[in-house]
C-alpha positions in Angstrom: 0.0 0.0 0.0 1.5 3.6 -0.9 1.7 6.1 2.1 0.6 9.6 0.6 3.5 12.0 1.8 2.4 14.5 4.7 0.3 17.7 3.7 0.1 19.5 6.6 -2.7 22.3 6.2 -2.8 23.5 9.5 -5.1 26.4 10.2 -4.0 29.5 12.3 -5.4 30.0 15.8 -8.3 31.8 15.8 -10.9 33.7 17.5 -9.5 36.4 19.1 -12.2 37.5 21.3 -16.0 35.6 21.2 -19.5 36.1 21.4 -22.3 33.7 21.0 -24.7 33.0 18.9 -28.0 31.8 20.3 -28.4 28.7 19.6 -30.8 28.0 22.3 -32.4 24.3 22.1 -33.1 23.4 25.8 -36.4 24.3 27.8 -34.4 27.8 29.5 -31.1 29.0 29.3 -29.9 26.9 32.4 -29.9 23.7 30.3 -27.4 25.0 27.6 -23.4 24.3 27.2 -21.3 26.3 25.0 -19.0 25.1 21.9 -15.6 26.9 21.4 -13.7 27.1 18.8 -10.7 28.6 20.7 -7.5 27.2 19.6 -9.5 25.1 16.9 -7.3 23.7 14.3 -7.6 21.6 10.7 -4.9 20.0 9.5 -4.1 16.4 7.4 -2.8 13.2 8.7 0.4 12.3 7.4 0.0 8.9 6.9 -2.9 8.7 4.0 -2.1 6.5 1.7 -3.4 7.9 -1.4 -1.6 8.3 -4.4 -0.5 11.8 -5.0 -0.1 14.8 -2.8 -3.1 16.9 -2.2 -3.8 19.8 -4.2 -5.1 22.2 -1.2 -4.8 22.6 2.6 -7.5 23.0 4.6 -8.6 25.8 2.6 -12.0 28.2 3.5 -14.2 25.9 1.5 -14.0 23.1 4.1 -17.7 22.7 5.3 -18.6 22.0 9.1 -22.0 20.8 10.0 -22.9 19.6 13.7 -25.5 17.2 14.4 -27.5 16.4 17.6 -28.2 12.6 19.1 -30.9 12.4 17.0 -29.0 13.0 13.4 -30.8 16.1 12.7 -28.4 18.8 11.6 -28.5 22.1 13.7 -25.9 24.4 12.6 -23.4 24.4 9.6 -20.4 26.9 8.5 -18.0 27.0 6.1 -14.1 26.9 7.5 -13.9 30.9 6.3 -16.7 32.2 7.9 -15.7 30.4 11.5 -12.5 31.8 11.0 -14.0 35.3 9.9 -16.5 35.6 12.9 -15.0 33.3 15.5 -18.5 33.2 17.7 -18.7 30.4 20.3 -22.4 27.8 20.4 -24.6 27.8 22.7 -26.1 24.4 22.7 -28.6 22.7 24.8 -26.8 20.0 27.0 -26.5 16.9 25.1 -23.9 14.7 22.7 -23.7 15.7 19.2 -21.5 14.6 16.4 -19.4 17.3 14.3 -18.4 16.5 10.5 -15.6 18.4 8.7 -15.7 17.6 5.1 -13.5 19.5 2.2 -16.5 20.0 -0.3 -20.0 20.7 0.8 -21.6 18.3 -1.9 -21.9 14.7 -0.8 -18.7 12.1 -1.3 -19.3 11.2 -5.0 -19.8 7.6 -5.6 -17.5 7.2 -7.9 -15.6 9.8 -10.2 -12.1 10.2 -11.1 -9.6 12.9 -9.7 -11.8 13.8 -7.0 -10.5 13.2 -3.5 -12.7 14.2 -0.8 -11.0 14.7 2.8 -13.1 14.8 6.0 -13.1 14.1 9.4 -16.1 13.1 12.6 -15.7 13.8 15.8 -18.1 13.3 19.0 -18.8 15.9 20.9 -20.4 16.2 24.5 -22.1 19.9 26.2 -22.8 19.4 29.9 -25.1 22.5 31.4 -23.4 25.3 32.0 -20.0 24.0 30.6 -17.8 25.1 27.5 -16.2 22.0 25.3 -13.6 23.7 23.2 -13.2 21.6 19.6 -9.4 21.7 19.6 -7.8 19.8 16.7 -9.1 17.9 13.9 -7.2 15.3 11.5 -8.7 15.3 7.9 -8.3 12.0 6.1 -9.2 10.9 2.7 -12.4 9.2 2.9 -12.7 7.2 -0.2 -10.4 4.4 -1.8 -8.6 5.0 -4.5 -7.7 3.2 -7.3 -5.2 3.3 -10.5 -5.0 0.4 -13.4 -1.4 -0.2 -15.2 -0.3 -3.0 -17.0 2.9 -4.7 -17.6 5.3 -5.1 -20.9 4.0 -8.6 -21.2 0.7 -8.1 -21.2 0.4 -4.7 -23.4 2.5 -7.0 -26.1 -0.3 -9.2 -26.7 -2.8 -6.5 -27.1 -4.5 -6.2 -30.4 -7.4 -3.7 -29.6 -8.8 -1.1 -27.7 -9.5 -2.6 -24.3 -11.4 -1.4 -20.6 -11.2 -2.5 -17.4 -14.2 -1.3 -15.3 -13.7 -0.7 -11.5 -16.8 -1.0 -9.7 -17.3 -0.6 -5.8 -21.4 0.6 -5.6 -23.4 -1.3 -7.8 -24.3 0.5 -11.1 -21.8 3.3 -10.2 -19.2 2.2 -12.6 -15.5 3.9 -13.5 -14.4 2.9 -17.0 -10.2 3.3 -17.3 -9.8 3.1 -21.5 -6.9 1.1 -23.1 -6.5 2.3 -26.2 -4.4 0.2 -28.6 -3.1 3.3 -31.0 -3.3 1.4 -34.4 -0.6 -0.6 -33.6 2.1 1.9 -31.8 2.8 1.5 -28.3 -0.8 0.9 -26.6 -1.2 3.7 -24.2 -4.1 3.9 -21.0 -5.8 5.5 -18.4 -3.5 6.7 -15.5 -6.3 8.7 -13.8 -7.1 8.2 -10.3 -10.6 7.0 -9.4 -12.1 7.6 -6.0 -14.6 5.2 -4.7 -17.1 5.6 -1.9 -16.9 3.3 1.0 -20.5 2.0 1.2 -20.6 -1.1 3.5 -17.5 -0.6 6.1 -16.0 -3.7 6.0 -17.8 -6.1 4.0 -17.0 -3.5 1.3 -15.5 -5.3 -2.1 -14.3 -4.0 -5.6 -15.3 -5.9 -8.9 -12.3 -5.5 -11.4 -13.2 -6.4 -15.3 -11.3 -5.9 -18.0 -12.5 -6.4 -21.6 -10.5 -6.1 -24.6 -8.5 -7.6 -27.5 -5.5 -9.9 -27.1 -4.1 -11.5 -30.0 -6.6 -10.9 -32.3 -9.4 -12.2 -29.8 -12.3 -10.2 -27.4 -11.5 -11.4 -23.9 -13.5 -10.4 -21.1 -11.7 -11.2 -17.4 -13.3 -10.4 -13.6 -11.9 -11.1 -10.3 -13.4 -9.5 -6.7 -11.6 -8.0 -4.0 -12.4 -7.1 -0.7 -11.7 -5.6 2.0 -12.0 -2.3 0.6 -11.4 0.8 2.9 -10.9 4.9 2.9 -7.6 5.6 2.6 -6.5 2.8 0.8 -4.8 3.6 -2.6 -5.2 0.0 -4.8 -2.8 -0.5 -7.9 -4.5 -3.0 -9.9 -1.6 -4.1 -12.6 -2.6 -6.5 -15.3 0.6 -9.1 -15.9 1.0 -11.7 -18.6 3.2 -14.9 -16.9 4.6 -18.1 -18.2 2.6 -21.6 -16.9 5.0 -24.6 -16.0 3.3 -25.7 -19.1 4.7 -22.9 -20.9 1.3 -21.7 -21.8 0.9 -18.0 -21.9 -1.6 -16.6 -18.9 -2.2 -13.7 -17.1 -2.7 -12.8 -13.5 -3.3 -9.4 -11.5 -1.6 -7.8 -9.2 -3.1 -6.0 -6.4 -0.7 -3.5 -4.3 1.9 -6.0 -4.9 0.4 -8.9 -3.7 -1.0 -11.7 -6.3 -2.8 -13.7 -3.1 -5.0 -15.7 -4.9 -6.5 -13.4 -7.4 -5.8 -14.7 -10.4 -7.9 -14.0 -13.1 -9.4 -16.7 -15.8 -6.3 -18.4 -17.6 -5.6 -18.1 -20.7 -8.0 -15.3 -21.7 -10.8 -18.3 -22.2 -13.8 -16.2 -20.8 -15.5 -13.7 -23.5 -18.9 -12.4 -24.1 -19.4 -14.3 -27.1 -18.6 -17.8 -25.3 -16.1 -19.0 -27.1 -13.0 -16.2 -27.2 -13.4 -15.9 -30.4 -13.7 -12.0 -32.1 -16.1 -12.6 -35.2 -14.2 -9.2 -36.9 -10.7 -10.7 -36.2 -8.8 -11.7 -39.3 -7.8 -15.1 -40.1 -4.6 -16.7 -40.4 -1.0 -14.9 -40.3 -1.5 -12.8 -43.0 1.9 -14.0 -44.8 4.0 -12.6 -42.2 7.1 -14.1 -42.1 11.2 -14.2 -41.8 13.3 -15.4 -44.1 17.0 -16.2 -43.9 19.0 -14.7 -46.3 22.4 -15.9 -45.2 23.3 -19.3 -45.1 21.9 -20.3 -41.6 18.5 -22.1 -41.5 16.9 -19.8 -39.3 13.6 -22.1 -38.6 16.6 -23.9 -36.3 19.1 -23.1 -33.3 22.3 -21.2 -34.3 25.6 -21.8 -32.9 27.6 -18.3 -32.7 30.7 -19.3 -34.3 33.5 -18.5 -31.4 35.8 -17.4 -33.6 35.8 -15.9 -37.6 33.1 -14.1 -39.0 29.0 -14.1 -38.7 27.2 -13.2 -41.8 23.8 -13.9 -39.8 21.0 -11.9 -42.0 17.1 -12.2 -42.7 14.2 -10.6 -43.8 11.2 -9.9 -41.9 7.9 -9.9 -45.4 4.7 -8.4 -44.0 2.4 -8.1 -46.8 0.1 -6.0 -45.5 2.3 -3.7 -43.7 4.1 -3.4 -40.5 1.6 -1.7 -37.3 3.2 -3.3 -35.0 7.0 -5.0 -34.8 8.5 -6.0 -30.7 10.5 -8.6 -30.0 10.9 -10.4 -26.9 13.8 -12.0 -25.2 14.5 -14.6 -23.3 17.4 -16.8 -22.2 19.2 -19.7 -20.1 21.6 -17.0 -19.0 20.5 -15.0 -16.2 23.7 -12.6 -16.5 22.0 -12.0 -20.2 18.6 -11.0 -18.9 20.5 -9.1 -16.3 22.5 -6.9 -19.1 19.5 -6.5 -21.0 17.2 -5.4 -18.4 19.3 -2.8 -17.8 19.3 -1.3 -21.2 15.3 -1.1 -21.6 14.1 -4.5 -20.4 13.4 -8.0 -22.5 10.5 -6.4 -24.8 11.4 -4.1 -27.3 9.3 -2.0 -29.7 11.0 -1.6 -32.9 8.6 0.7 -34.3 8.4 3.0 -31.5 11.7 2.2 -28.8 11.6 4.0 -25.4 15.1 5.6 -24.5 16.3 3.5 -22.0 15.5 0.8 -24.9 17.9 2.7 -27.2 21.3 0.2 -25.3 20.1 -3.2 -26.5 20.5 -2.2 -30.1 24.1 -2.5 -29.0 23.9 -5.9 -28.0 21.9 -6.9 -30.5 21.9 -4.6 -33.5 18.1 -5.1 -34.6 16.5 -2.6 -37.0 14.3 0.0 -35.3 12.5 3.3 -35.7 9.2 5.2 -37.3 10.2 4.2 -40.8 9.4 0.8 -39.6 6.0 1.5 -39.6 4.1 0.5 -43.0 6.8 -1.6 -44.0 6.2 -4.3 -46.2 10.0 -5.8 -46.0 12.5 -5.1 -43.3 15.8 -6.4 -43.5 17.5 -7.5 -40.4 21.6 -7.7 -40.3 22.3 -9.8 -36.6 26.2 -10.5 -37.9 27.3 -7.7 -35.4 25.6 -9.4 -32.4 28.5 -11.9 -32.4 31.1 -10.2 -30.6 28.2 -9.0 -27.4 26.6 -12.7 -27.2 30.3 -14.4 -27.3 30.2 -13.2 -23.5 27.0 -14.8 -22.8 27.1 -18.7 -22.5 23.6 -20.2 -23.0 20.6 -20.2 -25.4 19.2 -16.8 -26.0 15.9 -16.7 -27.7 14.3 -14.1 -29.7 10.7 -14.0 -30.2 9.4 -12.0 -33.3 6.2 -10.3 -33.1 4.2 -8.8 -36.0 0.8 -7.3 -36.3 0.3 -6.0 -39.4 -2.1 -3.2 -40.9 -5.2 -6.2 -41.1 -4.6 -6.5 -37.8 -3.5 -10.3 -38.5 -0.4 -11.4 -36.3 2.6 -13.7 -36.5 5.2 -14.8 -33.7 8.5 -16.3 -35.1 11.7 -17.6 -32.7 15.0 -16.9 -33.8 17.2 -19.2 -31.0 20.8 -18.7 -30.8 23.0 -20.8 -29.0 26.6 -19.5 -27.5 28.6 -22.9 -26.5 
């Protein structure tokens, strides 16, 4: 769980001097207490764990509405005007309940970027007596939530996609994924804040719906457990089965627990998986050696002499989308690689930190990519990097082209 840093918004002590308003709800003025606000004070607790720091201290719009032992409100002020006209309450003897919140409209059921900080606090007036109100502790009082997803799983992604967050029933947030036409998918960051509607028992329906690998895929696990203050990442991961399966799990503040969603992407809407508008077959992607290595099998890097290792990647349609992934025996190889930009690579459209690997292994890359019908790739170079790598290093090629069809080829070399 994130810890949101400290905003201190403390007010200044107010109320110089004081008279009273006369609030008189007892049978005579003997049965009547008085509420001070002398050395009253607003400020936020340091340990919310919400995402981001707060936007405003306990500014003048912060509403305060006191309610008596029957629920019914009987005076309200905004933050300013106690501060403007510092008057003490006269109230008949009893226990009431004071609320602090930082709007005066309602805590919204559901609605993105908008935190809503508050506070309760019991009160008690004995006859005759004067309760001051002293300090009060804002907290956030909704849970928040933010939906990422990892290398892995954006890879397989072949459409626009949404996962729905849903705490109240109807009361839905939708975070988009939207799938760019084949350039790097990009999505929702916003922040959603929920209400808390059942203490406790409260839980949090996660459902995402999209495209992955050319099929609509609907997934929906439960949480609960939900609180205020809580800050939930929900992060959407591909990962490998013992079988060697591709599947997908999520990741809740860290923790997997046991919410994994359905494997394999099997549930849909339509029953089967299947999209009805995704194109068939592979499109003719494919790579081609053009060297005198037979690609479709393991490569031994020579040790010594030269490495004419070339190919040809032949996309009919069109190159939208061109990564590759890596993967090999040789943890020290993962190791180098993840720190030059990590083991997926976008050719089309590399991240910075990405730019190092293309001195390891000198793969084609950039916008002109895009559209491509034939893109040559020249590997020879990669000799002298790998040589220092012992193992089988394995090179997954992944193509989505302008149809939207899709093709994964392996190129495996092996460094005795």
């Amino acid at each position: 769980m994130k810890r949101f840093l400290a905003i201190a918004a403390c007010a200044a002590t107010i109320l110089s001097s004081c008279s009273q308003d006369e609030f008189h709800y007892g049978q005579n003025g003997d049965s009547t207490g008085t509420l001070s606000f002398e050395q009253f004070s607003l400020d936020f607790d340091g340990e919310m764990t919400t995402p981001s720091k707060a936007t405003e201290a306990a500014d003048d719009n912060y509403m305060l509405y006191l309610y008596d032992s029957s629920d019914a409100l009987v005076w309200e002020k905004s933050y300013g005007t106690v501060k403007a006209s510092p008057e003490g309450i006269s109230l008949a003897a009893g226990e009431y309940r004071l609320e602090v919140r930082s709007t005066s409209a309602a805590v919204p059921v559901a609605k993105f970027s908008a935190p809503v900080y508050g506070a309760s606090k019991s009160i008690s007036i004995k006859v005759g007596e004067t309760t001051a109100v002293g300090q009060i502790t804002c907290t956030l009082l909704q849970s928040a939530v933010s939906i990422n997803y990892n290398d892995g799983f954006l890879d397989m992604v072949t459409g626009n996609g949404t996962t729905s967050v849903e705490v109240t029933s109807g009361y839905p947030l939708q975070y988009a994924l939207n799938y760019n036409e084949g350039s790097t998918p990009t999505y929702d960051r916003r922040i959603g804040y929920f209400a808390v509607n059942n203490g406790d028992n409260t839980t949090m329906t996660v459902t995402f719906k999209g495209s992955i690998e050319g099929k609509t895929q609907k997934m929906t696990t439960t949480v609960s457990g939900i609180k205020a203050r809580d800050w939930h990442i929900i992060t959407f991961m591909k990962k490998v089965e013992a079988t060697g399966n591709a599947g997908f799990s999520i990741v809740i503040d860290g923790l997997v627990a046991d919410l994994e969603l359905d494997n394999n992407l099997t549930a849909s809407e339509t029953g089967d998986g299947n999209d009805p508008n995704a194109p068939a077959g592979d499109g003719g992607i494919k790579l081609v050696s053009t060297c005198g290595y037979d690609i479709t099998q393991p490569v031994i890097v020579p040790a010594s002499g030269a490495f004419n290792f070339t190919m040809r990647a032949e996309i009919p349609n069109g190159a939208r989308k061109f990564t590759v992934g890596i993967a090999s025996t040789n943890e020290d190889f993962i190791t180098s690689v993840n720190t030059v930009g990590g083991t997926t690579l976008d050719l089309i459209n590399p991240s910075e930190e990405a730019l190092g690997i293309f001195d390891i292994v000198p793969f084609p890359h950039g916008s002109e990519l895009l559209g491509a019908t034939s893109i040559d790739f020249d590997l020879s170079n990669a000799q002298t990097s790998l040589l220092g790598f012992k193992g089988t290093h394995t090179f997954t090629m992944n193509v989505t082209d302008n149809s939207g069809c899709r093709n994964s080829i392996d190129i495996v070399l092996v460094v005795e």
